[in-house]
C-alpha positions, 0 to 999 in steps of 0.5 A: 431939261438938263442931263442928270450925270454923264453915266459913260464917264462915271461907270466907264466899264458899263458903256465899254460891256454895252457897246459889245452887245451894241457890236454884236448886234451890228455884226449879227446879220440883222437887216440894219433897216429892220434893226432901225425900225425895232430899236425907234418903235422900241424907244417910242414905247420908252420915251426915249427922246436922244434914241429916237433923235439917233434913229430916226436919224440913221432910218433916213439916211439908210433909205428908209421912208418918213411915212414908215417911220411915222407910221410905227406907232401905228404899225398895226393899221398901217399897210406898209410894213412886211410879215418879217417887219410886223413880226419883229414890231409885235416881238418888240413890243412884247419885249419892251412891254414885258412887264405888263404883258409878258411875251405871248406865245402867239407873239414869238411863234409869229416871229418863228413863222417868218425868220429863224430860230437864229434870226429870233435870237438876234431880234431878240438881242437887238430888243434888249439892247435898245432898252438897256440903251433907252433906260440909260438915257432915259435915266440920266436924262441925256438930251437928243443931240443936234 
């Protein structure tokens, strides 16, 4: 596969407002590995190949386990995430799938249940922010990197 256009140098101003939104995620508060977790399980949903590269990537070297993120595909029967962490996978989910499924009200008063209405906020902003960034990639087909 060959990347189709390198989209940061012809719409420079786009990546600038992304990485924005990117810093305001990354300074929100957001538990980074829980940030991780939702921006692979997102781009697993995408097929989003540099993304997971990047992720996968950064869980590790926070700590984070390969059976963990191996498992989030299939985070519904595996016994090894939280409450917060499968409220956020579930939200993520509904987010990233909104098309097909909207958001359930039993998805977002789950994720009400275990973090605030502030910390949903966040997530929430950090679910949109991995799907722009997945649809950017995916689209102009940027290639994993190493």
């Amino acid at each position: 596969m060959e990347a189709r256009m390198d989209i940061y140098k012809l719409a420079p101003g786009s990546f600038k407002a992304m990485m924005a939104l990117q810093t305001f995620v990354n300074e929100s508060g957001l538990d980074k590995t829980l940030g991780e977790l939702i921006k692979i399980r997102a781009s697993q949903i995408n097929g989003c190949a540099f993304c997971l590269n990047m992720h996968t990537k950064e869980a590790r070297k926070m700590g984070e386990t390969e059976q963990r993120i191996y498992g989030l595909s299939a985070w519904h029967e595996a016994p090894y995430y939280t409450d917060k962490e499968r409220a956020a996978l579930a939200l993520t989910e509904a987010v990233t799938l909104v098309a097909s499924s909207r958001v359930p009200d039993d998805v977002y008063n789950a994720a009400l249940e275990v973090f605030t209405a502030e910390e949903v906020a966040v997530i929430v902003m950090s679910i949109v922010t991995i799907n722009a960034w997945n649809r950017i990639a995916v689209t102009s087909r940027t290639l994993p990197q190493g």
